[in-house]
C-alpha positions as CSV (number, residue, x, y, z in Angstrom):
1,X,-54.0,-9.3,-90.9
2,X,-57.4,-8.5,-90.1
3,X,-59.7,-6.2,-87.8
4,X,-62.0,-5.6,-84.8
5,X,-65.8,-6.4,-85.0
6,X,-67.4,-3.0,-83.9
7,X,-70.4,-5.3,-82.4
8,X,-70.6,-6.6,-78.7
9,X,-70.0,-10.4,-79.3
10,X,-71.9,-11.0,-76.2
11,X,-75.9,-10.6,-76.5
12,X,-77.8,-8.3,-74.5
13,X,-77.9,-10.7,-71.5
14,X,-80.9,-11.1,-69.4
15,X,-79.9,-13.5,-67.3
16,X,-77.1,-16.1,-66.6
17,X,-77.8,-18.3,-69.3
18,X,-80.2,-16.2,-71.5
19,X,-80.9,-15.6,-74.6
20,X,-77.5,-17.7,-75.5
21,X,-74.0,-18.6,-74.0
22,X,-73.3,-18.3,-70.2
23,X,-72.1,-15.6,-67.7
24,X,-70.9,-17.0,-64.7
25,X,-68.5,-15.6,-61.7
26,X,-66.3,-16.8,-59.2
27,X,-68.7,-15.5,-56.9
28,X,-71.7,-13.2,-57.0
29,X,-72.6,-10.7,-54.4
30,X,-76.4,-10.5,-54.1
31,X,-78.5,-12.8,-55.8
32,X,-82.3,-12.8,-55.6
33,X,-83.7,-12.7,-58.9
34,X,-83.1,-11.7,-62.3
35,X,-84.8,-8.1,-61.6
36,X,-82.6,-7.3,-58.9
37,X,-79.0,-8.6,-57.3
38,X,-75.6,-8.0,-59.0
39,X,-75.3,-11.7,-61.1
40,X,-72.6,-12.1,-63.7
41,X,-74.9,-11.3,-66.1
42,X,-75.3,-7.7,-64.9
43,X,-72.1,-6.9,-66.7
44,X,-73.8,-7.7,-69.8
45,X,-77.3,-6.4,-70.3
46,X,-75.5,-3.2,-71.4
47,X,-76.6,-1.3,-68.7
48,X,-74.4,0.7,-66.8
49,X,-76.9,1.3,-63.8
50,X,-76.9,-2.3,-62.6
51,X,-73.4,-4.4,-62.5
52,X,-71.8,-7.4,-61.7
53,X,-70.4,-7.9,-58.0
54,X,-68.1,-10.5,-56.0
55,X,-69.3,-11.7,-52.4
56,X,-66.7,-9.4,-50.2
57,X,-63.7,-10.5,-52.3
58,X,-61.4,-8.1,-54.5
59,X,-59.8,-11.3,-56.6
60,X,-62.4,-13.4,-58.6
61,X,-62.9,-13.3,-62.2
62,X,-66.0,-12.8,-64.8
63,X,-66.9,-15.2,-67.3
64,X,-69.1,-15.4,-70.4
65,X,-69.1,-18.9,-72.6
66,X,-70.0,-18.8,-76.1
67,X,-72.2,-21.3,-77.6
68,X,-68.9,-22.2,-80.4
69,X,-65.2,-21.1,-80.6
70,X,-65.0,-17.3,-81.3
71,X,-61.7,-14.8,-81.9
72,X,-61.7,-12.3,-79.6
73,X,-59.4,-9.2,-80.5
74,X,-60.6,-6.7,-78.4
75,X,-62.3,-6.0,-75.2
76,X,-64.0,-3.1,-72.8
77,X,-64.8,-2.9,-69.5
78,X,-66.8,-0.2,-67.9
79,X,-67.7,0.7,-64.7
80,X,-71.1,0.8,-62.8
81,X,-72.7,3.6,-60.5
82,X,-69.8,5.9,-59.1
83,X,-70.9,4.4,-55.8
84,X,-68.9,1.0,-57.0
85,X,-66.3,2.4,-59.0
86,X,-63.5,1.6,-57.0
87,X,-64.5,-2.2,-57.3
88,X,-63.4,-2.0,-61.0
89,X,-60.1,-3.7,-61.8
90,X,-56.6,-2.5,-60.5
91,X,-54.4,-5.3,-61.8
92,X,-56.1,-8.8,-63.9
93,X,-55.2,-11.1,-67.1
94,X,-57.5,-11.5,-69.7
95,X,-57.5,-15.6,-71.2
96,X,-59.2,-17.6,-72.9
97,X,-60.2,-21.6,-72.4
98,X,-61.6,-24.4,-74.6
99,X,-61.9,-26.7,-71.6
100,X,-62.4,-24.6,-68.6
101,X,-59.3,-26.0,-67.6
102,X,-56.4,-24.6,-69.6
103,X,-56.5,-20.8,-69.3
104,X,-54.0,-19.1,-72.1
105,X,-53.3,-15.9,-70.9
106,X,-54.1,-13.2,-73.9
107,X,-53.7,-9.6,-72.1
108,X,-52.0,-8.7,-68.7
109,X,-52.6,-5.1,-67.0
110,X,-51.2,-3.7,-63.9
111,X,-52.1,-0.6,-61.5
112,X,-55.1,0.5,-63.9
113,X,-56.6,3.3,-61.9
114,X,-57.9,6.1,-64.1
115,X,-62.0,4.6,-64.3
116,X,-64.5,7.0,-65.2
117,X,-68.7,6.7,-64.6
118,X,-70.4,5.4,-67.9
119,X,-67.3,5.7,-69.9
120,X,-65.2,2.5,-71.0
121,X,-61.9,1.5,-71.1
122,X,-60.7,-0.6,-74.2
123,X,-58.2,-3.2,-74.3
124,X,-56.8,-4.6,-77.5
125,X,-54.9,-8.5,-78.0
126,X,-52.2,-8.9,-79.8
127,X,-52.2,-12.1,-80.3
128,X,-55.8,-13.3,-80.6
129,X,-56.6,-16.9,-80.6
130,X,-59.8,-18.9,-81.1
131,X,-61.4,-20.2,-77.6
132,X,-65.4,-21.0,-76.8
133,X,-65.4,-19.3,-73.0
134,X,-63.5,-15.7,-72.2
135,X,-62.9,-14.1,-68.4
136,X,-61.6,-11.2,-66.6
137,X,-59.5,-13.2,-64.1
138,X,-58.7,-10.2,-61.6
139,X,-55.8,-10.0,-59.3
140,X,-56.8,-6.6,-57.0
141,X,-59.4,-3.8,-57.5
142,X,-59.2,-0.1,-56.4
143,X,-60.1,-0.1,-52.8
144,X,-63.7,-1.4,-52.4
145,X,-64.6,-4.5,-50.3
146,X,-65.3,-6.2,-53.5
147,X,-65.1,-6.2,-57.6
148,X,-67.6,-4.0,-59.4
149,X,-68.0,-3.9,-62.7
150,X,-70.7,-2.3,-64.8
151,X,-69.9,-3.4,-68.5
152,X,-67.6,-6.4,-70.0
153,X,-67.8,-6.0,-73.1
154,X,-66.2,-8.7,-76.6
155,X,-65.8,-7.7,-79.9
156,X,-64.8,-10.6,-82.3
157,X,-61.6,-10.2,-84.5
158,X,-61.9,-11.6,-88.2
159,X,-59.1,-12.4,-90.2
160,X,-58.9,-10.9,-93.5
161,X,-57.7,-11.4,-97.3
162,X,-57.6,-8.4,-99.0
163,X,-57.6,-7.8,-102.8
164,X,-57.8,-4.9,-105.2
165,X,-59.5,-4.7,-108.5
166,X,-57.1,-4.3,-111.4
167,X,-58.1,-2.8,-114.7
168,X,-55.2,-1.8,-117.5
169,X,-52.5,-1.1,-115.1
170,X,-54.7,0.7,-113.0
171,X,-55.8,-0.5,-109.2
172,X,-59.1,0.5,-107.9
173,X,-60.4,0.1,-104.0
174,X,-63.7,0.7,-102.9
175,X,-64.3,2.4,-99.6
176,X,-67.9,2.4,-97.5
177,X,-68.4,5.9,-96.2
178,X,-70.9,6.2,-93.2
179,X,-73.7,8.9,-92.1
180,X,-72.7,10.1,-88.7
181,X,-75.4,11.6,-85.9
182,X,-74.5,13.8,-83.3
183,X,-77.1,16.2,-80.9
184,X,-76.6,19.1,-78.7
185,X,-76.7,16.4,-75.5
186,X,-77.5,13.3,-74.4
187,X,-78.9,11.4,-71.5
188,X,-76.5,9.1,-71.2
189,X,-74.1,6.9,-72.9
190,X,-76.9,4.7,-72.8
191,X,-79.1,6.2,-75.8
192,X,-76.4,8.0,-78.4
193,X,-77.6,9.9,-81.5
194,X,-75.9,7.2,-83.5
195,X,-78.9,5.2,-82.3
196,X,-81.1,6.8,-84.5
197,X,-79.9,6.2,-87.3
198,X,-79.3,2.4,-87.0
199,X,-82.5,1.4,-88.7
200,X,-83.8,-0.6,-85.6
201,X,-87.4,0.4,-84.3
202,X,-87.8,-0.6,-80.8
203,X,-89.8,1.0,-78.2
204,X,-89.0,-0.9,-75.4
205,X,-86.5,1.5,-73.8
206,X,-83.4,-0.8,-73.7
207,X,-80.1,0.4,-73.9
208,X,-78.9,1.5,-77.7
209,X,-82.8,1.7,-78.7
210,X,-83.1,5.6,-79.0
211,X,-81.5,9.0,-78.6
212,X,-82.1,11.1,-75.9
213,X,-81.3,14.7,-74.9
214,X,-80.1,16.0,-71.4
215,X,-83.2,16.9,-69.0
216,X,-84.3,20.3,-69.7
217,X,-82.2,20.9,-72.8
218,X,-84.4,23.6,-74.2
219,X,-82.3,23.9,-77.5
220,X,-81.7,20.4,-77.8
221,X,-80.7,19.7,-81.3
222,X,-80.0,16.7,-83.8
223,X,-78.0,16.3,-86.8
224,X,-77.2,13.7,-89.6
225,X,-73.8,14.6,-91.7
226,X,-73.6,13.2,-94.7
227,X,-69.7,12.1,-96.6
228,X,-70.7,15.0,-99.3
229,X,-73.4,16.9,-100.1
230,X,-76.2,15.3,-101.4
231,X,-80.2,16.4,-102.9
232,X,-82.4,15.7,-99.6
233,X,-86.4,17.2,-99.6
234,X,-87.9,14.9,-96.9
235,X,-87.0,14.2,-93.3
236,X,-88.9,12.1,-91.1
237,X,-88.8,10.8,-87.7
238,X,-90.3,9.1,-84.5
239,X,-90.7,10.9,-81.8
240,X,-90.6,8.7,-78.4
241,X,-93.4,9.8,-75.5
242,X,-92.7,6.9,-73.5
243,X,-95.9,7.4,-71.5
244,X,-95.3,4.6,-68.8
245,X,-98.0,6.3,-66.8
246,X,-95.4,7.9,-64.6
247,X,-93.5,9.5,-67.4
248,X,-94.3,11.5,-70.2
249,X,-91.4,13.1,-72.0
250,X,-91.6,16.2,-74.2
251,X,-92.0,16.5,-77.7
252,X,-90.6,19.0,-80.4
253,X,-93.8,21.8,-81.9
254,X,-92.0,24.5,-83.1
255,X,-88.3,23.5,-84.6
256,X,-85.4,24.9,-87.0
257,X,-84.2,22.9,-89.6
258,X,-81.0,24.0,-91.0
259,X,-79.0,22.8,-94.3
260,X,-75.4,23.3,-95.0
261,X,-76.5,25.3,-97.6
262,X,-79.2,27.8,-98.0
263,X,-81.3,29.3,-95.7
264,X,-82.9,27.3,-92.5
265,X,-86.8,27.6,-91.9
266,X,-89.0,27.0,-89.1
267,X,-92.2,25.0,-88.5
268,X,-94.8,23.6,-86.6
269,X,-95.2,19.8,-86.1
270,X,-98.3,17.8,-84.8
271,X,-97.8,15.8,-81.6
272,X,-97.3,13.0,-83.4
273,X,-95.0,10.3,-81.1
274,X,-95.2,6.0,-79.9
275,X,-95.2,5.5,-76.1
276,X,-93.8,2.5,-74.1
277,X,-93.8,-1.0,-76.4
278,X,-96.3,0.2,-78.3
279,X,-95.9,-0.9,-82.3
280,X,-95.5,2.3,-84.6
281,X,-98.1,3.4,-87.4
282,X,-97.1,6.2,-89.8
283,X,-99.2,8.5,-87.6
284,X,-96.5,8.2,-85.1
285,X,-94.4,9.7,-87.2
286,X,-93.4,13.5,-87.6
287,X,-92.7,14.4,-91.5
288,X,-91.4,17.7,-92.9
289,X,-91.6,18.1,-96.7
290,X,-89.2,21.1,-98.5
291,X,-87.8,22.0,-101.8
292,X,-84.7,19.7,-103.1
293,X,-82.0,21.3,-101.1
294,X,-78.2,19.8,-102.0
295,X,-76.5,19.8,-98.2
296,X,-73.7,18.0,-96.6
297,X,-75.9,17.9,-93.5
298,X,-78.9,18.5,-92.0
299,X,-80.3,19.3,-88.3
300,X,-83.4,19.7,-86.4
301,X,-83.2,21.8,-83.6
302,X,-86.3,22.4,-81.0
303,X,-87.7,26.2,-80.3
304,X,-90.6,24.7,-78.3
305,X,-92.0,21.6,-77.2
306,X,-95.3,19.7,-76.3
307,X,-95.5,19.6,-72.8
308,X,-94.0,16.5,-71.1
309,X,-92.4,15.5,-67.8
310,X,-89.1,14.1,-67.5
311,X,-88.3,17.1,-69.8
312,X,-86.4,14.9,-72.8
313,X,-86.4,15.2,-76.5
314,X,-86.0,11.4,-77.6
315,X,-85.8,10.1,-81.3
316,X,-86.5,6.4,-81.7
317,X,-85.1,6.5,-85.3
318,X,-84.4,9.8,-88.0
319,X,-84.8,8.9,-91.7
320,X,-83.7,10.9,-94.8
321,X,-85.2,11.3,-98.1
322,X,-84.3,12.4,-101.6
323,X,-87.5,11.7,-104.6
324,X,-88.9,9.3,-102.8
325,X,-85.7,6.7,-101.7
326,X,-84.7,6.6,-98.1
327,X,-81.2,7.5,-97.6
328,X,-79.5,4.5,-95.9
329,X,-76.0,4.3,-94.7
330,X,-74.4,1.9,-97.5
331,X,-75.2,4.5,-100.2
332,X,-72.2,6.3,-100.0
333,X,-69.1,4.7,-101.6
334,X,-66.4,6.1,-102.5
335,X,-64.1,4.5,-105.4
336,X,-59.7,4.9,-104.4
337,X,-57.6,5.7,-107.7
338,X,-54.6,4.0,-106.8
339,X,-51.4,4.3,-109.3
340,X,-49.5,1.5,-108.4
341,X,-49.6,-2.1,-106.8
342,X,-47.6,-1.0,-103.7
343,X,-47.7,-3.4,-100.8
344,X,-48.6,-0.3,-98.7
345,X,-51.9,-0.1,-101.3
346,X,-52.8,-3.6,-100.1
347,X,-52.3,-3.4,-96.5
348,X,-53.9,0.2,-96.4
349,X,-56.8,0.3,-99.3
350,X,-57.3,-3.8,-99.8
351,X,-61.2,-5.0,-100.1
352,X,-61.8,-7.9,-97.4
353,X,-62.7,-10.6,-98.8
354,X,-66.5,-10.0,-97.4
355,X,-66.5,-6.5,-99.5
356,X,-70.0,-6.3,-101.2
357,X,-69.5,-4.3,-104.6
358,X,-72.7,-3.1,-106.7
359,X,-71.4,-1.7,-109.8
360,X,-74.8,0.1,-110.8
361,X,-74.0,2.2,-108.1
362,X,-73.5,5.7,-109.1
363,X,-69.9,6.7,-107.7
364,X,-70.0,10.7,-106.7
365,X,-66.7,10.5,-104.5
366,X,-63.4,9.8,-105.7
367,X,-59.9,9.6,-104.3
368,X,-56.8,9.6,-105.8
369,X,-54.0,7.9,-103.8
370,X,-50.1,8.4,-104.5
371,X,-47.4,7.3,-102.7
372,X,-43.3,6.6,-103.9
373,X,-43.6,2.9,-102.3
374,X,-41.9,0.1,-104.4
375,X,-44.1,-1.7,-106.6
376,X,-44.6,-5.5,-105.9
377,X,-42.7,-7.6,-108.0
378,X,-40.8,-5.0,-109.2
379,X,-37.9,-6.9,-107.5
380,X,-35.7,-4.9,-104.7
381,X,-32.0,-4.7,-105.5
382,X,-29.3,-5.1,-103.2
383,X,-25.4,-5.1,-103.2
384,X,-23.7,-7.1,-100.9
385,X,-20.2,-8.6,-101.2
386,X,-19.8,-12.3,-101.2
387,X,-16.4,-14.6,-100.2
388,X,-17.3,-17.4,-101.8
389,X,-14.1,-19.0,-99.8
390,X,-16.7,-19.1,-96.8
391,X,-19.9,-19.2,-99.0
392,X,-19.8,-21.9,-101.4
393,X,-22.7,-21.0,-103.9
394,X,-23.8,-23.9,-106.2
395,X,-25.3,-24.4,-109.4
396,X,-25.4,-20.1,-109.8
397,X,-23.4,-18.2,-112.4
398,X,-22.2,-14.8,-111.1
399,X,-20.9,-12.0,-113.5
């Protein structure tokens, strides 16, 4: 029993053998330097507009060594430019090694075909096992002269022992809720809303960093939902200009913030932004004050903008505020009434072991689950004849 990590176990690769573990390839198509060519390691700098490619062969395989044994229980691949997406994968195994010698076969797929630009393909193991170096061992592609792939993703698999907290017959669960972003558009898969809410500033530009609207979205608008409604009276956020002296992307003046309760309003922000690896001061950032409002959600949406060229709306990171406290992601809990020790409770509602628990935590959400499942150790009963001609049972009394 366990689950998927949702985090790339491979780091944001910059070359073969940096920051840790090593990519490697059967063969590599171009290779130059690190700022150009299409190295193993393109696959993994999470960037979907470079990518890894064989020399002229559509068999080969992809590689990446971890620095110690790792679980993997699930994997993606995605593909590069649509120039090179019939190099992605047609037919391959996925396996695993400890010794570089002895491959153990963990997934097979056949006649794959349906690749899309920028969007990945997941693959799950059933039977994960624990190996130090991972590849893509690929048997054909879909018609180009040689593999292409844009993104190979791993995502560790931990094993977990769950448990529920007991109290007077009762069994209680806790359950981590999460804040969810979502915008009007984005750029690309590269910079998602959820990016702006991860609490990472970085204003380097690399993949995951930011969100970004589509070019010239005029309306473009952001939005953070809540579990339930909470009391909110500050938002604040940092606006990116990126300003690499070739571009200079827009920024929000005039903007609508809504609530999913009362009325919106409207007002007028100073240009207030951080450019290209520059560190942020609080006069980067853009803060809008407003009576305690109780909302399950609230969104920003732009009515005009600071002149800027590419036309984007970008958000390095978008904070909420209630009295003061920022509004992080691991304040919302919910507490799971559960009326019986069913081993469907256990498997379904069980706390991993890892399960951090604050009990001065005030608990706003509840929920109440009921099911007709048999209760452990209640003891199943069965009827079944016995000829004890052809059975012998000893040392048992039957009546």
């Amino acid at each position: 029993m366990g689950y998927n990590s949702t985090d790339n176990a491979i780091p944001i690769m910059t070359s073969n053998n940096a920051p840790s573990g090593v990519a490697s390839a059967s063969s590599e198509y171009v290779v130059t330097d690190n700022t150009s060519g299409t190295h193993a390691f393109r696959a993994m700098n999470r960037n979907t507009t470079s990518y890894f490619a064989t020399k002229d062969t559509t068999s080969g395989w992809l590689a990446y060594d971890f620095a110690s044994s790792i679980t993997i229980g699930l994997y993606k691949l995605t593909p590069g430019p649509s120039a090179v997406i019939t190099g992605m994968p047609k037919s391959w195994t996925f396996e695993g090694s400890n010794n570089e010698v002895d491959w153990i076969v963990l997934d097979t797929r056949s006649n794959i075909t349906t690749w899309t630009a920028n969007v990945a393909n997941e693959y799950q193991i059933t039977i994960p096992g624990r190996y130090k170096k991972y590849r893509i061992n690929v048997v054909s592609n879909n018609g180009l002269a040689r593999i292409a792939i844009g993104m190979f993703e791993m995502f560790e698999y931990y094993y977990d022992h769950k448990f529920l907290i007991s109290s007077e017959d009762q069994q209680y669960s806790f359950e981590q809720l999460t804040m969810k972003a979502s915008s009007s558009t984005t750029a690309n898969n590269n910079f998602p809303a959820q990016a702006a809410i991860d609490g990472i500033i970085l204003t380097n530009n690399v993949v995951g960093s930011r969100w970004s609207s589509a070019l010239n979205d005029k309306t473009a608008w952001f939005m953070i939902e809540f579990p339930y409604s909470i009391e909110i009276d500050q938002i604040r956020f940092l606006q990116y200009r990126y300003n690499d002296s070739v571009n200079v992307f827009s920024r929000i003046k005039n903007c609508e913030v809504t609530f999913s309760e009362g009325d919106p309003f409207q007002t007028t922000l100073s240009d207030a932004s951080v450019d290209y690896n520059k560190v942020p001061t609080e006069e980067n950032w853009s803060v809008i004050q407003f009576p305690s409002r109780k909302t399950s959600f609230v969104k920003i949406q732009r009515l005009s903008n600071y002149v800027g060229s590419p036309d984007y709306i970008s958000f390095i990171e978008f904070e909420v505020y209630s009295k003061g406290k920022k509004i992080t992601k691991d304040m919302f809990v919910a507490l799971k009434l559960l009326y019986n020790s069913a081993e469907e409770n256990y498997l379904k509602h069980g706390m991993s072991s890892r399960t951090e628990i604050n009990l001065d935590d005030e608990i706003i959400s509840k929920k109440f689950i009921v099911n007709q499942n048999t209760t452990l150790g209640s003891g199943k009963v069965f009827k079944q004849k016995i000829d004890t001609n052809k059975i012998p049972i000893k040392k048992a009394s039957i009546t």
